[in-house]
TIDRENSE-904106 format. One record per residue: y, x, z of N, C-alpha, C, O, CB in turn. Coordinates in pm, whole numbers, padded with zeros to 5 digits, always signed. Glycine has a CB too. Layout:
# TIDRENSE-904106
YXZYXZYXZYXZYXZ;...
END
This chain:
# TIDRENSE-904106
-00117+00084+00000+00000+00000+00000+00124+00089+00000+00118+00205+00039+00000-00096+00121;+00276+00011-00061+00344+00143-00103+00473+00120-00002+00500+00180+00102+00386+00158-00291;+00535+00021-00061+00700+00025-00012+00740-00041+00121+00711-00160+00122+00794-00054-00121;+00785-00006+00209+00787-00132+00342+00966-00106+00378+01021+00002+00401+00645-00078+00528;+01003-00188+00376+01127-00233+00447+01134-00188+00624+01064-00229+00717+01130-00409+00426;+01226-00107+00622+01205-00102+00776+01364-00107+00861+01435-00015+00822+01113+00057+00814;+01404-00162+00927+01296-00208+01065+01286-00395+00983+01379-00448+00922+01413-00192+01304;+01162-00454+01005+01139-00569+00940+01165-00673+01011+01136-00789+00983+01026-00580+00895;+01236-00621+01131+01275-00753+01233+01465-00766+01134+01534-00866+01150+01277-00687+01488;+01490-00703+01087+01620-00729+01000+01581-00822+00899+01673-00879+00841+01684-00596+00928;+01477-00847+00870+01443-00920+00736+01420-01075+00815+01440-01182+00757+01281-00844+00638;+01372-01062+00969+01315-01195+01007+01471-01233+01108+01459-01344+01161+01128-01182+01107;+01565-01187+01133+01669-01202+01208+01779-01221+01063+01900-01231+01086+01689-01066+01327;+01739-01223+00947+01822-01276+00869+01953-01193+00793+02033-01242+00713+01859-01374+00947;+01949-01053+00843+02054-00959+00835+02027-00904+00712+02112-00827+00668+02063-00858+00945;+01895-00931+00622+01879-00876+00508+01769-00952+00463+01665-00978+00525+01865-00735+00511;+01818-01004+00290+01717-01070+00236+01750-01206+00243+01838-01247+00318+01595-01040+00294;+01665-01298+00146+01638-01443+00164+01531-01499+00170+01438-01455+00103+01680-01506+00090;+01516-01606+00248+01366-01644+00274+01333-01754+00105+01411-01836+00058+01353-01760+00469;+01229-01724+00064+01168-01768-00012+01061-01927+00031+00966-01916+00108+01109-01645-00049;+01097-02057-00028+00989-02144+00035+00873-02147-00043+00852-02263-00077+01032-02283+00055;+00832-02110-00064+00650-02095-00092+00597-02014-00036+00661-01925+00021+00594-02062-00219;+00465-02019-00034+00352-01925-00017+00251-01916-00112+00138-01879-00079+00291-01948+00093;+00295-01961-00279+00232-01887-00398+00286-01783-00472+00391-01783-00537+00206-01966-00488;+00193-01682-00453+00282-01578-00528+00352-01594-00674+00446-01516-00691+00200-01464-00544;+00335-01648-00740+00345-01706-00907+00491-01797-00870+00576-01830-00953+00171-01834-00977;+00493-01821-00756+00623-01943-00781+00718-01845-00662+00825-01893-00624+00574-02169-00719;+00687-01750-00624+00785-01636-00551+00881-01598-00621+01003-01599-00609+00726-01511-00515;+00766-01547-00739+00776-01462-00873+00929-01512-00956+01022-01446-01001+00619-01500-00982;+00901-01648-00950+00996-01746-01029+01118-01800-00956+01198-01877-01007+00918-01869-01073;+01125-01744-00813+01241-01768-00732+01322-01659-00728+01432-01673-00675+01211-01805-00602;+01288-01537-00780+01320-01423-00765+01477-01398-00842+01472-01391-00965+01199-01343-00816;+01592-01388-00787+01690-01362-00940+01716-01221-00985+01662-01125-00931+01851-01421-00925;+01790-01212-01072+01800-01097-01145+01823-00982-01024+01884-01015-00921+01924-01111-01261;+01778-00866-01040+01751-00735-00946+01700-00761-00807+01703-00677-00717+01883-00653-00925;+01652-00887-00795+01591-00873-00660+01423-00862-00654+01362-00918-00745+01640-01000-00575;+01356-00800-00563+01286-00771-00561+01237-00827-00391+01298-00829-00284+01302-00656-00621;+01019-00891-00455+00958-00956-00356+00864-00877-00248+00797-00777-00274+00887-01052-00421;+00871-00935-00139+00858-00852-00015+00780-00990+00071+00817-01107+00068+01034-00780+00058;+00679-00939+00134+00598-01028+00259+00637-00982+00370+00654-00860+00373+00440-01025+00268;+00658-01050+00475+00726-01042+00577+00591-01096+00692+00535-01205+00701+00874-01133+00557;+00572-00958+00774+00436-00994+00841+00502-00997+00986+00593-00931+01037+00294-00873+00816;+00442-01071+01021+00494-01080+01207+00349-01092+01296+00263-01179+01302+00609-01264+01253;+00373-00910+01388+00253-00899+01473+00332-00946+01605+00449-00985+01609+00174-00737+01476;+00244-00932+01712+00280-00968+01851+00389-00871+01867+00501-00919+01888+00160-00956+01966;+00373-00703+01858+00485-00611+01873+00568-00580+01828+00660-00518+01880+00477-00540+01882;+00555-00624+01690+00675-00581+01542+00627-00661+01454+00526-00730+01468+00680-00411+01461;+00728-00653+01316+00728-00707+01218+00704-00637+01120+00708-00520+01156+00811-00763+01207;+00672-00651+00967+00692-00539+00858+00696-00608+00737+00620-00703+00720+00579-00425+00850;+00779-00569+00647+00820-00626+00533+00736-00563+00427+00719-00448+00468+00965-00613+00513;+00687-00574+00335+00645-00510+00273+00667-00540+00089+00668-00650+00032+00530-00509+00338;+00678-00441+00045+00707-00490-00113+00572-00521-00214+00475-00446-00226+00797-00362-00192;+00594-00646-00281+00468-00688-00360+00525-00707-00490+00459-00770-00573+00388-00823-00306;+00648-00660-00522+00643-00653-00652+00558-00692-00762+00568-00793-00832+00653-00566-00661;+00455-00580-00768+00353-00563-00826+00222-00678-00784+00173-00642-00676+00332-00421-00801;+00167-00778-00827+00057-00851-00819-00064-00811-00760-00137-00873-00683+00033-00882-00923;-00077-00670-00817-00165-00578-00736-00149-00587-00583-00213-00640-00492-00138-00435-00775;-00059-00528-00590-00014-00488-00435-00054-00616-00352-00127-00607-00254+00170-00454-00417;-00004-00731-00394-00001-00846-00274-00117-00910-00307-00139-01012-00242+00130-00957-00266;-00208-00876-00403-00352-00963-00408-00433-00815-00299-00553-00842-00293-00440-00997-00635;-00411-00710-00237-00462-00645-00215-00387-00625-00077-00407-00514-00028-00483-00567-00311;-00304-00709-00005-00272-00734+00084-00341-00849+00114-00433-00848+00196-00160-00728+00087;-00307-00951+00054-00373-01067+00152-00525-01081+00151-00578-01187+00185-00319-01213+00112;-00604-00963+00105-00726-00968+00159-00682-00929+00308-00766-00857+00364-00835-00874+00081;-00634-00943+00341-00643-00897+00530-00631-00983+00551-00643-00964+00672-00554-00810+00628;-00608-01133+00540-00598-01239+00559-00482-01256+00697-00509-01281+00814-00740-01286+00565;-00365-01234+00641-00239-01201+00754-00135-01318+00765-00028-01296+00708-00145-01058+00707;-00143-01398+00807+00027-01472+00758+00135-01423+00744+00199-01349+00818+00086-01557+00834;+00160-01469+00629+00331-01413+00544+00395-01475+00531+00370-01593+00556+00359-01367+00419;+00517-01437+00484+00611-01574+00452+00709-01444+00328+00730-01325+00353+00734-01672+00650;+00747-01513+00216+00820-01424+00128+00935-01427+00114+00987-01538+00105+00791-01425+00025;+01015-01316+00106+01163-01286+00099+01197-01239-00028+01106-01180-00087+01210-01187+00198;+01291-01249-00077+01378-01134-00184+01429-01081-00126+01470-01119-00016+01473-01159-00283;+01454-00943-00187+01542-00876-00118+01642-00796-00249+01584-00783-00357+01455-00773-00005;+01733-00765-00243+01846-00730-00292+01805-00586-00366+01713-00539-00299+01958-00729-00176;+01824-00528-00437+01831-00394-00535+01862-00269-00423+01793-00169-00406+01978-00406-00670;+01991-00310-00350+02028-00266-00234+01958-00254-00130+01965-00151-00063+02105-00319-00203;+01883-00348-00099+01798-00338+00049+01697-00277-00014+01656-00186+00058+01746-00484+00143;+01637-00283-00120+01522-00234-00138+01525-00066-00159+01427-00007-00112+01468-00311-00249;+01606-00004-00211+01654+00078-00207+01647+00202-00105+01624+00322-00115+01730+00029-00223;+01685+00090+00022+01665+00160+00158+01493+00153+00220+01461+00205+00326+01776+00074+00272;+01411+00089+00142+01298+00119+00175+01218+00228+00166+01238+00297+00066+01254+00055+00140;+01107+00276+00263+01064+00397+00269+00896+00373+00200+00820+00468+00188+01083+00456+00433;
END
C-alpha cells in the first residue's frame, strides 16, 4: 500500500478534504472533481489513517482487510503533503 495522508484525524475533524457519500468505489470515482484525488479514511480505537486509492488496485487490495471506510477527496494540495 502506497500514499497515506497524515495525521488522518485532519481528514476526520474536517480541516482537510471532503467527505464523499458513498461507499462504492465506481461512484467515488465519479464524485471526484478536477485535481482531486480519492482517499479511505480508516478509524482505529487509537488513530485514524487516510489512505490514497486512486488507483482501483490499491483499494480492491485494501478492503480485503475488511475495515470500515468512509471516502474523501482530497485536494492536489493535500495530497501533495502525503507521505
Amino acid at each position: 500500500m502506497g500514499t497515506y495522508y497524515n495525521p488522518g484525524s485532519d481528514v476526520l475533524d474536517g480541516r482537510v478534504g471532503r467527505r464523499l457519500d458513498t461507499y462504492m468505489y465506481h461512484q467515488a470515482k465519479e464524485q471526484l472533481r478536477e485535481g482531486e484525488h480519492l482517499y479511505v479514511l480508516i478509524e482505529f480505537k487509537t488513530h485514524s489513517a487516510a489512505l490514497c486509492v486512486d488507483d482501483a488496485r490499491e483499494f480492491y487490495e485494501f478492503s480485503r482487510l475488511l475495515c470500515p471506510y468512509t471516502f474523501y477527496a482530497l485536494s492536489e494540495a493535500a495530497h501533495s503533503r502525503s507521505v
